[in-house]
C-alpha positions in Angstrom: 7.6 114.8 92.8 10.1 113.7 89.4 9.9 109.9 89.3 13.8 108.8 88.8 14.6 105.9 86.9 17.9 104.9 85.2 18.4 102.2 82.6 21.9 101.3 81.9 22.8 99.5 78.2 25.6 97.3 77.1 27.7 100.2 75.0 27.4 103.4 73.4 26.4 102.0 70.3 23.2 99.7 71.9 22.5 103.7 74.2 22.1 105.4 71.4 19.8 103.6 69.7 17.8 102.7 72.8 17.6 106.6 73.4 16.2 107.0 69.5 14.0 105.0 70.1 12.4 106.5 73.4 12.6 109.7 71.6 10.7 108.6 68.6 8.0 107.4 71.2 8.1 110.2 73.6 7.0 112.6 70.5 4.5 110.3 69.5 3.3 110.2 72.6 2.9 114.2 73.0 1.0 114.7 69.7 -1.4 111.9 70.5 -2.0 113.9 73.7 -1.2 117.6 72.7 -1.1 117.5 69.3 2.1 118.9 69.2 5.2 117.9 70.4 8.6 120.0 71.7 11.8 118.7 72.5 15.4 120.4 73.8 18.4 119.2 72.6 22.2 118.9 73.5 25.6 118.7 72.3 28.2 116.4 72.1 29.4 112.8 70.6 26.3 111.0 72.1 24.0 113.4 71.4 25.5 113.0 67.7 24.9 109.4 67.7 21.2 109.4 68.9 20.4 112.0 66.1 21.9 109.8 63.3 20.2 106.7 65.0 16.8 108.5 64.9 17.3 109.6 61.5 18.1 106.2 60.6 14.9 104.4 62.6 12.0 103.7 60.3 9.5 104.6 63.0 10.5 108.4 62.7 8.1 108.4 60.0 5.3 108.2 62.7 5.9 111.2 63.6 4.3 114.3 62.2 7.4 116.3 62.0 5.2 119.5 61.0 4.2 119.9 64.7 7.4 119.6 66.6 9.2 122.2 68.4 12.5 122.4 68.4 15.0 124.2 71.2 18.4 123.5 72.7 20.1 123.5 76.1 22.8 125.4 75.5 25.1 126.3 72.1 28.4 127.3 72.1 28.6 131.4 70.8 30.2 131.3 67.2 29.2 132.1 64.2 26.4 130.4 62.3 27.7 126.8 60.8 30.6 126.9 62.8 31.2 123.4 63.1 32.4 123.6 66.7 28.3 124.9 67.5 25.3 122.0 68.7 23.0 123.8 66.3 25.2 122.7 63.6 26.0 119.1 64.7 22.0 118.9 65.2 21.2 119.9 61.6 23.8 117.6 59.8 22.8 114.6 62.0 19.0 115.1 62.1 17.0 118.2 61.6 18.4 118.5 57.7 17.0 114.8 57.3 13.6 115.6 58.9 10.2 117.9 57.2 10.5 120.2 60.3 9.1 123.6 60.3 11.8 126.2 60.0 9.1 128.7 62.1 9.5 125.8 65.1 13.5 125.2 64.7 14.6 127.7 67.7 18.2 127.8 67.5 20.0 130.7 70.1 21.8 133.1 68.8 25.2 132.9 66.8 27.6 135.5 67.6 27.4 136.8 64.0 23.6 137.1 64.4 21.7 140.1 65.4 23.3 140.8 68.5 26.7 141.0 67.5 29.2 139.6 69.6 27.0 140.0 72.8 26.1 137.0 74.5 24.1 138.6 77.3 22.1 140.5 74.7 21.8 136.5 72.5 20.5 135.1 76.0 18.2 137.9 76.3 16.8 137.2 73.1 16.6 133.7 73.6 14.3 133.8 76.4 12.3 136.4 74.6 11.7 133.7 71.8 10.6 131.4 75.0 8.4 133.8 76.3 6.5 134.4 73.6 6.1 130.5 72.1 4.8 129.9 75.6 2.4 132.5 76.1 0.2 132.9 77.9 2.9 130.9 80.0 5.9 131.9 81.2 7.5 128.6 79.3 6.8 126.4 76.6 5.9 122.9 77.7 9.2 120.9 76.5 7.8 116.9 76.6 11.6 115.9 76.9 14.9 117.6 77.3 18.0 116.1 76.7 21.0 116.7 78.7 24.6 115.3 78.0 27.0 114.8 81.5 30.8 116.0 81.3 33.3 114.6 83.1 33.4 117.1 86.0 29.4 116.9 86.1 28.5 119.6 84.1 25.0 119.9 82.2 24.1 122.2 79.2 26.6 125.0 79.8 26.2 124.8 83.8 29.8 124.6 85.3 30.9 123.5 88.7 31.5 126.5 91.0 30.2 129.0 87.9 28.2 132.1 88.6 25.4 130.7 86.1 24.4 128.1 88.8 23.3 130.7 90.5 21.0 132.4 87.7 17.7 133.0 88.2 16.6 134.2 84.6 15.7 131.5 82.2 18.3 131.8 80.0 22.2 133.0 80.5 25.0 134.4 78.8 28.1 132.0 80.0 31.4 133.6 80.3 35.1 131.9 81.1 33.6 128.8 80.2 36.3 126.1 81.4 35.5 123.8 78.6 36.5 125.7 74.8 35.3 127.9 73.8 34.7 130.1 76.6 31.7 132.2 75.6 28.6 130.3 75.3 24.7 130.8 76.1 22.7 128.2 77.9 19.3 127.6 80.1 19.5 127.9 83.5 18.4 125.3 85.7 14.6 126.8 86.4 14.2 126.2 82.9 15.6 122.8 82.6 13.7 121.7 85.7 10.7 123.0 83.9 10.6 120.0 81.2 8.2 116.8 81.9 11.1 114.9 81.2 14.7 115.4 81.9 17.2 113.0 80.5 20.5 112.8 81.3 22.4 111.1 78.6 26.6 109.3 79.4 28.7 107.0 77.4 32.1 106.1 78.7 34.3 105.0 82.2 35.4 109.0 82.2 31.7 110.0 83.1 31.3 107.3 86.0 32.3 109.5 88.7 29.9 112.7 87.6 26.9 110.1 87.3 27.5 108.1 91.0 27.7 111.5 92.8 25.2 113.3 91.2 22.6 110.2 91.9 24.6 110.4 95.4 22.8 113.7 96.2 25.9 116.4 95.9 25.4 119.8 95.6 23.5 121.4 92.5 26.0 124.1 92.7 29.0 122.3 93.0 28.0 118.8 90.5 25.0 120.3 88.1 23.7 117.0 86.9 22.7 116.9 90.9 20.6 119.7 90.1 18.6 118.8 87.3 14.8 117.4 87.3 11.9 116.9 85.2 8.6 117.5 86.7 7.4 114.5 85.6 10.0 111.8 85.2 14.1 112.0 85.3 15.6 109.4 83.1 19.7 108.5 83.5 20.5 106.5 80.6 23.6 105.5 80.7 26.3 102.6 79.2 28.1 100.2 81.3 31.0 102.1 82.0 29.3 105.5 82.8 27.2 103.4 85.3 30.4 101.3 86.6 30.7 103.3 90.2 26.9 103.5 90.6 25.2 101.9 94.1 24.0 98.8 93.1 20.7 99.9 95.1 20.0 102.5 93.0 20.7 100.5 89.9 18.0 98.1 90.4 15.9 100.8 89.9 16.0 99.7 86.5 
């Protein structure tokens, strides 16, 4: 059974370095173990801010960038370099900065990419690239995946209420997206659930209600961040104000 823990910081400023640095140790970590390393990442302003505070930590040089996988949780469909897209905001804060290996930088599918304007047939092709990284496995071993929370609980591109919480493939065209723009692809929860590590990432007093009742136990369908594991460990790192309406039992879990 995934081993909870959540560790709240002073600000956003103090949680995104503190994530860096688990990151930076987490990857270590797998390639002293593995000898590789692969890691899922997310979208938004904190997300941003971890990337820029990794590229900016001096122990990132301990890691053999070489042999690190790279996927992501969900993208927004536009085309490639659209600012508005995670792959984008990933490159500029991070991945441009690092000696990655283009072959093991798995972006999904723009919507000026070989599919066209298709986001079923982009998600389709997605978990295609999935497949066959992991095989003989059905899924590549991600050591951590990352996971931003939205106000109304969301995670990756899993809505409240949305047919995708149902999905039962391991990747999913998202359509009528409530959050702009409307079109997007993203993992399903299977897949997310699959990591070693899940870690659900909030800054800010408008996420506090999404992070006490998803640790309250509601409904995977109706709060997604409720629904949302790693085998191994899930980690909620949050800042003082997302954790403000938490149960003080579970926040000395600490």
């Amino acid at each position: 059974m995934t081993h909870t823990t959540l560790v709240v910081h002073a600000d956003p400023d103090l949680l995104a370095q503190a994530v860096a640095a688990r990151l930076v140790v987490k990857v270590i970590d797998a390639q002293a173990e593995r000898g590789q390393a692969s890691i899922v990442l997310t979208g938004g302003r904190i997300a941003a801010a971890v990337y820029r505070a990794v590229r900016d930590l001096p122990a990132r040089d301990a890691v053999d960038w070489s042999r690190v996988d790279v996927w992501w949780g969900d993208e927004r469909f536009l085309p490639a370099g659209h600012p508005d897209r995670n792959e984008t905001q990933a490159r500029a804060a991070l991945l441009d900065h690092l000696p990655l290996s283009p072959a093991r930088v798995h972006p999904m599918p723009p919507s000026d990419g070989p599919d066209g304007a298709d986001p079923e047939a982009a998600a389709a092709r997605y978990a295609e690239t999935l497949a066959t990284a992991a095989r003989p496995a059905a899924l590549p071993h991600f050591d951590v995946l990352m996971l931003g929370v939205g106000e109304d609980g969301h995670v990756a591109s899993i809505f409240p209420e949305h047919p995708v919480g149902y999905e039962t493939r391991a990747v999913s065209a998202v359509r009528g997206s409530p959050k702009p723009p409307p079109v997007r692809t993203t993992l399903t929860r299977s897949t997310i659930n699959s990591a070693e590590e899940v870690w659900l990432i909030a800054a800010g007093a408008d996420k506090s209600a999404a992070v006490r009742m998803a640790l309250a136990g509601a409904g995977p369908v109706q709060l997604p961040a409720a629904g949302v594991h790693g085998v191994g460990a899930t980690r909620w790192l949050l800042d003082r104000a997302a954790a403000a309406e938490v149960a003080p039992t579970f926040r000395s879990l600490r």
